[in-house]
C-alpha positions in Angstrom: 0.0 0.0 0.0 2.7 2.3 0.5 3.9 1.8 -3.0 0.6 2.5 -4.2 0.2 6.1 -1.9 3.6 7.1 -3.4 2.3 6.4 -6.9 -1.1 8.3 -6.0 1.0 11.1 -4.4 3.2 11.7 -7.5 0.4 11.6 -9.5 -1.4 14.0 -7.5 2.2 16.7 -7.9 2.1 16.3 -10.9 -1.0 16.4 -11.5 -1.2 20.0 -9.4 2.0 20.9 -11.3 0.5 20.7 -14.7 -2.6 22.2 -13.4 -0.6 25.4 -12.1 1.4 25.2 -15.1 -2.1 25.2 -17.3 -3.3 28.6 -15.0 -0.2 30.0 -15.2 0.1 29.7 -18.9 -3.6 31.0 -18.8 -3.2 33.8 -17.3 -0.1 34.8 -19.0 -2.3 34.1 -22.4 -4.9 36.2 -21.5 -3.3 39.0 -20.3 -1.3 39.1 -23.1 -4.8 38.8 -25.0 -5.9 42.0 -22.9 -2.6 44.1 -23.9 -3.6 43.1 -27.8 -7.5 44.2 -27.1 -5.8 47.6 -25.0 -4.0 48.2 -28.7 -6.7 47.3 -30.6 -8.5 50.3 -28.9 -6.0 52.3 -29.0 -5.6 51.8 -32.7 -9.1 51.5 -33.5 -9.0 55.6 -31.4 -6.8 56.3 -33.6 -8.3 55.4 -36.7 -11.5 57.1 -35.2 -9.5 60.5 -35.2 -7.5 60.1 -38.1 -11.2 59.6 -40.4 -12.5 62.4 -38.7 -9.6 64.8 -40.0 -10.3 63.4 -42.8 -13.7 64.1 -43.2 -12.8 67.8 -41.9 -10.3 68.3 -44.5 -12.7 66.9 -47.4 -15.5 69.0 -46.3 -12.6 72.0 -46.2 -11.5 71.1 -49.5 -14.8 70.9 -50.9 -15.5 74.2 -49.4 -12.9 75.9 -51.4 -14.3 74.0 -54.2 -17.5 75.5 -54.1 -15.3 79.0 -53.1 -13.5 79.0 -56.1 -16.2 78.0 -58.5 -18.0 80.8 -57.0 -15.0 83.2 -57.5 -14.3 82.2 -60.8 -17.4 83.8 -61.9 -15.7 87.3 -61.3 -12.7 86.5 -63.3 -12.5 87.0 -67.0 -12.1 83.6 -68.9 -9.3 82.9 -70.9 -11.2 80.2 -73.3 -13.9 81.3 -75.6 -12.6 84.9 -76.2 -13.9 85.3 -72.3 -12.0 89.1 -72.9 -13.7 90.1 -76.2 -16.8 88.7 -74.8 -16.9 91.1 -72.0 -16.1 94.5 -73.8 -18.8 93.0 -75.8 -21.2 92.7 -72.8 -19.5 96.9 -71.7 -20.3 98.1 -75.1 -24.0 96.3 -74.9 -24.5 97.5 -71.9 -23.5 101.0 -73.5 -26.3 100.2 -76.1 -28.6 99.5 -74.0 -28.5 102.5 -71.7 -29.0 104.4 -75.1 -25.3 105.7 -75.0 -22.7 106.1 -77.5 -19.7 103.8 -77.0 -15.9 103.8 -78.3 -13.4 101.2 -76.8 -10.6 103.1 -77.4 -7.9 100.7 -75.7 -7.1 97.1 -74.3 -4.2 96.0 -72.6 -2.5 94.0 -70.3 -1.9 95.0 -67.1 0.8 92.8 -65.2 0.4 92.6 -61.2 3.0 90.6 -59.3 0.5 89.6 -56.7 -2.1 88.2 -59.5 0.7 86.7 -61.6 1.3 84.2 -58.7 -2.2 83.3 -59.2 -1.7 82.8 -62.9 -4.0 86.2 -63.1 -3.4 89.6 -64.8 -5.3 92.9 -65.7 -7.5 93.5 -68.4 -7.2 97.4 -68.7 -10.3 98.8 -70.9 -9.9 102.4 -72.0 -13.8 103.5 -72.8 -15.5 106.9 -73.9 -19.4 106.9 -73.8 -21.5 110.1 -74.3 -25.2 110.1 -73.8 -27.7 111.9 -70.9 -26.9 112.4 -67.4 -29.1 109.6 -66.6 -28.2 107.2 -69.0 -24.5 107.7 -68.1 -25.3 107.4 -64.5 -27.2 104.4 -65.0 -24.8 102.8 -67.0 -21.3 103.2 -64.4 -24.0 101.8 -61.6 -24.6 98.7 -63.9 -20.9 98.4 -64.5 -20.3 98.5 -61.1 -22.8 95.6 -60.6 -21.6 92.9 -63.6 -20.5 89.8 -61.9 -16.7 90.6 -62.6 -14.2 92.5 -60.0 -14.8 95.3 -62.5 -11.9 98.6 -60.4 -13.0 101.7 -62.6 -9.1 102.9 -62.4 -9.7 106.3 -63.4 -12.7 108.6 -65.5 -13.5 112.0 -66.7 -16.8 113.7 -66.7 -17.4 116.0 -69.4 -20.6 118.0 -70.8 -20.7 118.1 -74.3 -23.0 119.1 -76.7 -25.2 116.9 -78.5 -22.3 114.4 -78.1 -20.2 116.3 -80.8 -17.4 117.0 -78.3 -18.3 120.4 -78.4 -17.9 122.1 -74.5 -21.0 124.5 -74.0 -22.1 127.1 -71.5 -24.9 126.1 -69.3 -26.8 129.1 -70.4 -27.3 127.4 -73.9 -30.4 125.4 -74.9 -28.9 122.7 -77.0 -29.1 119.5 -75.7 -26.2 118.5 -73.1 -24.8 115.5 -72.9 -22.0 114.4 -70.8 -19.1 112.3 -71.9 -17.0 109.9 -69.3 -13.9 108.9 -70.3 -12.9 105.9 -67.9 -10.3 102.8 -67.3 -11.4 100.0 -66.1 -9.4 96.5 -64.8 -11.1 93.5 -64.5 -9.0 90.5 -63.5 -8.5 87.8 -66.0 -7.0 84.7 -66.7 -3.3 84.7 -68.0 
C-alpha cells in the first residue's frame, strides 16, 4: 500500500504541477490577450481621429471647391474669347442705356500679386456720351456685372449733343456728358 500512496502522491504533484502550469500559462495568455484588445483600442482611437480629420479636411476642400467655383465667376475667362466677350457685354450694356460707346484701348496689365495666381489685368480704355441719366445708370450697372470690374480712373465731361463740343450752361442745345474711364477687370493669363 505504500507503493501505491507514493504512486497516488506523484500523480497527485504532478498532477497540481500541470494544473498550475495550465493557470499560469492561462493567465499569462490572457493577459497578453488584454494588452492586444488595450492596442486594438487604442488603434481603432486612432483610426477614429484620423477619419475624422479626414472628413474635416474633405469637407474643407470641398469648401474651397465650391469658393472658387463661385469666384471664378468674377474672373474673366481665358477660353472662348472670355476678354472680347466682355467689352462686348460693356459696349451692350453701353447700347442699351441708349449711349454712345468707343473702346478706345485694351491692354494687359501685369500685377505681381495676381501673376502668382496665374491672373493679370484686363485694362479697358472706354468713352461713352449720352444723358446724365443714362451715363449714370450705365457706371451703376458696370459696377454691378458679376466681374471684380476697379473703374481705375474717368472724366466727366458735358458736351453738346455728343459732338465733343464744351458749351455754357446758359445754352439750350441739348447736353450730354461724356466719361472717359479705365477700367481693370481681372483675368485669366
Amino acid at each position: 500500500m505504500l507503493k501505491k500512496t507514493i504512486y497516488t502522491l506523484i500523480l497527485s504533484v504532478v498532477i497540481a504541477v500541470i494544473s498550475v502550469a495550465g493557470y499560469l500559462y492561462s493567465v499569462v495568455y490572457v493577459g497578453g490577450l488584454v494588452a492586444d484588445l488595450r492596442d486594438m483600442y487604442r488603434k481603432a482611437g486612432d483610426l477614429n481621429k484620423e477619419e475624422e480629420s479626414l472628413k474635416s479636411i474633405k469637407k474643407v476642400a470641398e469648401n474651397a471647391n465650391q469658393r472658387n467655383a463661385e469666384l471664378s465667376k468674377y474672373i474673366v475667362p481665358v477660353k472662348n474669347e472670355g476678354s472680347i466677350n466682355f467689352v462686348k457685354t460693356l459696349e451692350e450694356t453701353a447700347d442699351k442705356y441708349g449711349l454712345k460707346s468707343n473702346t478706345n484701348a485694351i491692354e494687359i496689365v501685369s500685377d505681381d500679386a495676381l501673376s502668382k495666381l496665374n491672373k493679370e489685368y484686363l485694362s479697358i480704355k472706354i468713352t461713352t456720351i449720352g444723358s446724365e441719366a443714362s451715363v449714370t445708370s450705365f457706371v451703376k450697372k458696370l459696377e454691378l456685372l458679376p466681374f471684380n470690374v476697379k473703374i481705375k480712373n474717368y472724366s466727366l465731361t458735358r458736351v453738346l449733343g455728343g459732338q465733343g463740343v464744351v458749351v455754357s450752361k446758359n445754352s439750350n442745345s441739348i447736353i450730354n456728358q461724356q466719361l472717359d474711364m479705365e477700367i481693370l477687370v481681372i483675368k485669366e493669363k
